[in-house]
C-alpha positions as CSV (number, residue, x, y, z in Angstrom):
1,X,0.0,0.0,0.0
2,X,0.9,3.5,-0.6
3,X,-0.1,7.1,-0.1
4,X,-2.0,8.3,-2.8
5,X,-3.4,11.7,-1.9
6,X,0.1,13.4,-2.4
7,X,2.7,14.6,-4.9
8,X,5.5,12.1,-6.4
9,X,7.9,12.5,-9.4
10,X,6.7,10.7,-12.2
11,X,9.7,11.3,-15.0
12,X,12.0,14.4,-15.9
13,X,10.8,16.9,-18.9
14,X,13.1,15.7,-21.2
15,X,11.8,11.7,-20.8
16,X,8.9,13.1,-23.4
17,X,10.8,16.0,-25.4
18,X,9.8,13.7,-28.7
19,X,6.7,11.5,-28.1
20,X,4.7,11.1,-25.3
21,X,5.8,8.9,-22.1
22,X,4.2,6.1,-20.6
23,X,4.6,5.4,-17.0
24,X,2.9,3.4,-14.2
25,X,2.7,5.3,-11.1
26,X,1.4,4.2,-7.6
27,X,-0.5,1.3,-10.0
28,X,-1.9,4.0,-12.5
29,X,-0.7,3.6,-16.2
30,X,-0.1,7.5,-17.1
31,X,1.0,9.1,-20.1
32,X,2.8,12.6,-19.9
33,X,3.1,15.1,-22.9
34,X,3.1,19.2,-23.4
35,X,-0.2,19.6,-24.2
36,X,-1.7,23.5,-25.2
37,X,1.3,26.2,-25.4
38,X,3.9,24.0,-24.5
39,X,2.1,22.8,-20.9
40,X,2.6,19.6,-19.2
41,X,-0.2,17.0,-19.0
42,X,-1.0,13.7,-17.5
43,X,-3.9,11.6,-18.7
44,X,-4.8,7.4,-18.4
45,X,-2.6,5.7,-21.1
46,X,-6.1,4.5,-21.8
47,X,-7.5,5.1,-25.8
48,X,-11.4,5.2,-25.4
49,X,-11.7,3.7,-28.3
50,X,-10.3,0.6,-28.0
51,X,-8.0,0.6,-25.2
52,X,-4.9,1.0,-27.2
53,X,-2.0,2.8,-25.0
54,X,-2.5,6.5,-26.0
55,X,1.6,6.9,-25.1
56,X,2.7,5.0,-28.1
57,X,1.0,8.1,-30.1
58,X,2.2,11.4,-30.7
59,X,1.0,14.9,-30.6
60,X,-0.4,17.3,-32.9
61,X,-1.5,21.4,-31.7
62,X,-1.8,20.4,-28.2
63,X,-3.8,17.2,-29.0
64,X,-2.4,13.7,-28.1
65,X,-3.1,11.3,-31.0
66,X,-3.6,7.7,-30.4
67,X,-1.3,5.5,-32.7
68,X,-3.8,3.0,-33.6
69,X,-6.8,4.7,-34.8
70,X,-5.9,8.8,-34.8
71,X,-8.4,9.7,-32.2
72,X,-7.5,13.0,-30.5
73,X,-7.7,13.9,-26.6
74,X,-7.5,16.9,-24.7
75,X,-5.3,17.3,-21.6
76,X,-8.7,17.3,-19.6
77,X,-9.8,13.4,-20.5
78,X,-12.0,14.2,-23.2
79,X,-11.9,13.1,-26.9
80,X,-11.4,16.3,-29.2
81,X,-12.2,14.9,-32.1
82,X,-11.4,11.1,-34.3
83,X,-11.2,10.7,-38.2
84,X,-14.7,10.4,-40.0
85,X,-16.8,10.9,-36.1
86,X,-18.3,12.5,-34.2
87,X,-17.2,12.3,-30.7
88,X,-19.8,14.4,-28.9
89,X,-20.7,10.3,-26.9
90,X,-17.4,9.3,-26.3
91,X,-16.2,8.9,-22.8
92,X,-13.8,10.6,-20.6
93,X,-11.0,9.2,-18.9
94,X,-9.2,10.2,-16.2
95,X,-6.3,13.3,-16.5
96,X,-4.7,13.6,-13.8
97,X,-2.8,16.7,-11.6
98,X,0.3,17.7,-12.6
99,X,3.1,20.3,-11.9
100,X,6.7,20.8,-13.5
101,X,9.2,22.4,-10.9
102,X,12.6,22.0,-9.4
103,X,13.3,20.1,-12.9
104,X,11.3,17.3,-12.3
105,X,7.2,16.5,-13.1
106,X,5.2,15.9,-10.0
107,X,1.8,14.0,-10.2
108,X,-1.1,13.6,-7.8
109,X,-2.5,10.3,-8.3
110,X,-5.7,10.8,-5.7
111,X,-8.5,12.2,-5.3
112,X,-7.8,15.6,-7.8
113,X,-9.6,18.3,-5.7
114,X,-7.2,17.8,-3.1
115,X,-4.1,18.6,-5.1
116,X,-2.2,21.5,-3.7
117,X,0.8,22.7,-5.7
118,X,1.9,24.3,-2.8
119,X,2.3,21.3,-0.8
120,X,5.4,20.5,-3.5
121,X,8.6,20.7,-0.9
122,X,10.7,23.3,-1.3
123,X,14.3,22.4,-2.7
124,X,16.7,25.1,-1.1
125,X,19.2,23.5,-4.1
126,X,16.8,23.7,-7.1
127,X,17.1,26.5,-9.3
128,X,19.9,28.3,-7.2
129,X,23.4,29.3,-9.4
130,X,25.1,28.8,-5.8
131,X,24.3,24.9,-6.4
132,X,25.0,22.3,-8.8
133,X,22.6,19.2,-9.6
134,X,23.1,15.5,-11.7
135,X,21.2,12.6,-10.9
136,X,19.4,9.8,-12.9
137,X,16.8,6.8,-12.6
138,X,16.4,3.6,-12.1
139,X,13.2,1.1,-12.0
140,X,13.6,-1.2,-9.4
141,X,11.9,-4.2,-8.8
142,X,11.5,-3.9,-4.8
143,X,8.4,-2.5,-2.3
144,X,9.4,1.5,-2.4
145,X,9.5,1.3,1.6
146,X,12.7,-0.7,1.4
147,X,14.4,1.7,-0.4
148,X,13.1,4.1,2.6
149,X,14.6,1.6,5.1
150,X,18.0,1.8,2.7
151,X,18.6,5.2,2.7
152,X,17.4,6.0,6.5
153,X,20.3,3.4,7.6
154,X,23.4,3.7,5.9
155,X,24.9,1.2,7.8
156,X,25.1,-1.1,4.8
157,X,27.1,1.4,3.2
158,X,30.4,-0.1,4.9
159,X,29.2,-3.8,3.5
160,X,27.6,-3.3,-0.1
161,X,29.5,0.2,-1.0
162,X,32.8,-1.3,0.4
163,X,35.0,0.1,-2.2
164,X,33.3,3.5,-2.6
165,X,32.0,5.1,0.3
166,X,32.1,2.7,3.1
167,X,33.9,2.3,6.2
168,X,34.5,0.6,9.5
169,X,33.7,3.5,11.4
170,X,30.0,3.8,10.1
171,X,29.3,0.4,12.5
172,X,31.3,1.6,14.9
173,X,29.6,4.7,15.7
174,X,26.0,5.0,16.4
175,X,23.4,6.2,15.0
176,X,21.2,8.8,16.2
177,X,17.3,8.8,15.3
178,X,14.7,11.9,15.8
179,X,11.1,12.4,14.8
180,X,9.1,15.8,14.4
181,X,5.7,15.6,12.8
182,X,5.9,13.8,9.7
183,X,9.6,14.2,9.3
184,X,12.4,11.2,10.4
185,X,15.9,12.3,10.9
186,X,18.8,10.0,11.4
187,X,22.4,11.0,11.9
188,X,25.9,9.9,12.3
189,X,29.3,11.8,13.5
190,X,32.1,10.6,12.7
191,X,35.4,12.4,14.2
192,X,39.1,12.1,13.0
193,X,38.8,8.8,10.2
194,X,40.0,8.7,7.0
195,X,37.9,9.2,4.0
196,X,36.2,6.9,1.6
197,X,37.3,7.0,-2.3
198,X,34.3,8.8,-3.0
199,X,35.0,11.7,-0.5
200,X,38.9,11.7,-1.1
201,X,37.7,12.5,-4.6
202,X,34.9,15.0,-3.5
203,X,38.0,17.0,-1.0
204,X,40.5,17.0,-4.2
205,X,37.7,18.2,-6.6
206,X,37.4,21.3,-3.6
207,X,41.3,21.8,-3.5
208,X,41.9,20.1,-0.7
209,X,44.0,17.5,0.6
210,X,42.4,14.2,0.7
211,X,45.1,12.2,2.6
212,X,44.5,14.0,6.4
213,X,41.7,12.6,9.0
214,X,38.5,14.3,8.5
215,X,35.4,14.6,10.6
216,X,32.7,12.8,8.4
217,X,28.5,13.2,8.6
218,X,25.4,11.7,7.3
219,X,22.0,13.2,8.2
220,X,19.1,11.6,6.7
221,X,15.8,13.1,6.2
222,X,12.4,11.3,5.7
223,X,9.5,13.0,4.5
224,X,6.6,11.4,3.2
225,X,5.4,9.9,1.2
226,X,8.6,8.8,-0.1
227,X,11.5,11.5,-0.2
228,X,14.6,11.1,1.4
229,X,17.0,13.9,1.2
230,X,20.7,12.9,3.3
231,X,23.1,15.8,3.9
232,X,26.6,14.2,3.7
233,X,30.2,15.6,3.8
234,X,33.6,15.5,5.2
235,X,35.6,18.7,6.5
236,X,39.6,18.4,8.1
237,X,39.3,16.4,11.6
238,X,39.3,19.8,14.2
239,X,37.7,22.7,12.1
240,X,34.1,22.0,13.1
241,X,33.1,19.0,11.9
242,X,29.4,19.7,10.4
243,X,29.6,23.6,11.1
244,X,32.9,24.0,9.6
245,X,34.2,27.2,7.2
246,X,33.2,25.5,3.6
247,X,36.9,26.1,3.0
248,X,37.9,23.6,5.2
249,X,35.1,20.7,3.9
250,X,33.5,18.9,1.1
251,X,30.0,18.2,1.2
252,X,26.4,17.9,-0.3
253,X,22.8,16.2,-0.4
254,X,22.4,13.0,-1.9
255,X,18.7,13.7,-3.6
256,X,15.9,10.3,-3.4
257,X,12.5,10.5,-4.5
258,X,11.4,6.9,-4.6
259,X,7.9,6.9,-7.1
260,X,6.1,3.8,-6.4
261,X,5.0,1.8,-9.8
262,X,3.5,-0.8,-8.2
263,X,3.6,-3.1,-5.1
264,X,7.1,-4.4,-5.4
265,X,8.3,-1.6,-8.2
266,X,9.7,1.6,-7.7
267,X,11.1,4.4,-10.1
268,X,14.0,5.7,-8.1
269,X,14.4,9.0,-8.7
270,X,18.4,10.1,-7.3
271,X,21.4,12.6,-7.5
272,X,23.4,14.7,-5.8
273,X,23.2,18.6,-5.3
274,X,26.5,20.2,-3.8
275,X,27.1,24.1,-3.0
276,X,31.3,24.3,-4.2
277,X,32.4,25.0,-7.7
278,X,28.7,24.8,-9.0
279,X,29.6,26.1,-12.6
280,X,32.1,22.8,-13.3
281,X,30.1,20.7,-15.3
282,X,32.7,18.3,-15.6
283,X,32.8,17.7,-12.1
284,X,28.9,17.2,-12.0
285,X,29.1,14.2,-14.6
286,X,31.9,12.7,-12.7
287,X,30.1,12.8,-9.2
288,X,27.1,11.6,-11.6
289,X,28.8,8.9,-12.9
290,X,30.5,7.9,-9.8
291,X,27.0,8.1,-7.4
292,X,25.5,6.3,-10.2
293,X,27.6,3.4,-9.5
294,X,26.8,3.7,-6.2
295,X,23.7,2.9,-6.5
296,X,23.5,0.4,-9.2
297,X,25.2,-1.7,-6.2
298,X,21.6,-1.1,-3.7
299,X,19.5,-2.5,-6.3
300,X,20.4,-6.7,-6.5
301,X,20.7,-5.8,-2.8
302,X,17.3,-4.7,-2.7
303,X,15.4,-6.4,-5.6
304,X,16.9,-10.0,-3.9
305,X,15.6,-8.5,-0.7
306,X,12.4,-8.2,-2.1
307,X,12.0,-11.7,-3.8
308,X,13.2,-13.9,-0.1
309,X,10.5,-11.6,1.5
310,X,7.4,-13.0,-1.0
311,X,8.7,-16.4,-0.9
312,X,8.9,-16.3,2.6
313,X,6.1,-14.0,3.8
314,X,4.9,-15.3,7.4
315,X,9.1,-15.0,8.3
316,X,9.6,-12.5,11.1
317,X,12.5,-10.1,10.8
318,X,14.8,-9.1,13.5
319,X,14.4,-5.3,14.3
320,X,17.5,-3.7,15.3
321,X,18.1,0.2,16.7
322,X,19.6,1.1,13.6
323,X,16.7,0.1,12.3
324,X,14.8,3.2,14.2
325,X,14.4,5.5,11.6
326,X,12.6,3.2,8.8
327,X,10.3,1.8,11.4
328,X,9.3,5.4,12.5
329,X,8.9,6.5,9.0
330,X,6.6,3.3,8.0
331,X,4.5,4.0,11.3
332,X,3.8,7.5,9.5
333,X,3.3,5.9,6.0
334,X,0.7,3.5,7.6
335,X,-0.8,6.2,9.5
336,X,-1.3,8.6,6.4
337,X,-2.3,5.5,4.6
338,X,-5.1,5.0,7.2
339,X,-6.8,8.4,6.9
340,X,-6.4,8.2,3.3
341,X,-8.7,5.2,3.6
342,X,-10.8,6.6,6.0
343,X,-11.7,9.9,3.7
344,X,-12.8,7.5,0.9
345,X,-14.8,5.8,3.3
346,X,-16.6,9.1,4.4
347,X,-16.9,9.5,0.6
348,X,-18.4,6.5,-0.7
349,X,-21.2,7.1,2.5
């Protein structure tokens, strides 16, 4: 189950720059387009007609075209018009809410009257010269809340990212969990270690020397329904740790927002924003490239996760502390879930 009344990333603009994209969101088959002047729009990948998948058209003044039989719809569900008839009868399907902003397309796959575009977070990172962003996607075949569980303990970074960003001192230190309305914060402190490849890199790439102990952090916010945005760095071991000068550190905020496509399928939305030399784009394909691998490593992790847990469903698993913050932030999921089904309840009445 999954939160529905709420806003998720369904794709990036440039997924349908040259046809229309297909995409199956929270267990809704969507397809995304620019519909009138250039505007982004979400309908069922549903023909009216007969049922073809309106995303393998293309479109024409604003229109999306179905590619089996050229009827036309309009952004709001309804058919425009169709070759030799008249299509004053035909019926509506469903278009759904959708908003472009911070670079990404956010849908609302609930009930529509309740979308708010306002209730889009905030990205302190997006749109801000002072910041550089590169990221990608990747479908995964895995329930999106253990993803959530992934990212809100990094402890498996010293295990599965072994060679990149893992280190003894992760287990050795513990980690800290907090909870403030719907928001889940865990965090680590690392003092005086050595740094990972990946941040060895990160401290050359900010002219600094990579071969000295460094205080290291990772602070790991949960927000429903499914973002997780971790604040992650290294600075020289006795300049402040967290609060240092930025002359002294390297650091930056690993972006996740994890789209459910169905049950056991996510589209997992990740990058990486930093705040030091923003304008070398060089230096944002190589963090790119280097995160990406990163991550490529989670998903047999996670997708072999997923297929013991549906062979072996009535098994019960050992909770742990560092398993604080994904317990807290599924107790929200399932309460948010709750009302969600108690609104359609009040509805249906």
């Amino acid at each position: 189950m999954f939160p529905k009344n709420c806003w998720y990333v369904a794709c990036t603009p440039d997924e349908f720059t040259n046809k229309p994209l297909g995409r199956q969101i929270c267990g809704e088959r969507i397809v995304f387009y620019r519909g009138t002047e250039g505007k982004v729009s979400a309908v069922e990948d549903f023909c009216p007609h007969r049922g073809a998948p309106l995303s393998l058209g293309y479109v024409e003044d604003g229109l999306l075209v179905c590619g089996y039989h050229g009827l036309k719809m309009g952004c709001d569900g309804s058919t425009a018009e169709m070759p030799g008839q008249r299509v004053n009868g035909f019926p509506c399907i469903r278009s759904y809410p959708v908003v472009e902003r911070h670079g990404f397309v956010w849908v609302w796959t609930g009930e529509s009257t309740l979308a708010d575009p306002s209730k889009i977070p905030e990205l302190e990172w997006a749109n801000n010269p002072e910041w550089a962003y590169g990221g990608g996607l990747y479908h995964i075949n895995c329930d999106y809340r253990l993803m959530i569980d992934n990212l809100m303990d990094l402890t498996h970074e010293t295990y599965v990212h072994a060679s990149s960003i893992g280190q003894k001192e992760i287990d050795e230190v513990p980690v800290h969990t907090t909870s403030e309305d719907d928001m889940v914060v865990t965090s680590r402190f690392m003092e005086n270690v050595l740094a990972p490849p990946f941040w060895q890199a990160a401290l050359r790439a900010n002219h600094l020397a990579d071969d000295v102990p460094v205080d290291r952090w990772q602070l790991c916010r949960f927000t429903p329904p499914s973002q997780v945005m971790i604040e992650v760095g290294v600075a020289h071991a006795g300049n402040g740790g967290y609060e240092a000068d930025p002359k002294f550190k390297a650091g930056s905020i690993v972006v996740d927002f994890i789209t459910p496509e169905t049950e056991t399928s996510i589209w997992y939305f990740w990058g990486m924003a930093r705040n030091f030399r923003p304008e070398d784009e060089a230096l944002t394909d190589q963090i790119r490239e280097g995160q990406g691998q990163i991550f490529s490593e989670d998903l047999e992790m996670l997708e072999r996760q997923q297929r013991n847990l549906l062979a072996y469903p009535d098994r019960n698993l050992l909770k742990l502390n560092i398993d604080t913050g994904g317990v807290k932030s599924r107790r929200i999921l399932d309460r948010i879930i709750k009302e969600e089904c108690q609104l359609i309840d009040s509805i249906n009445i």
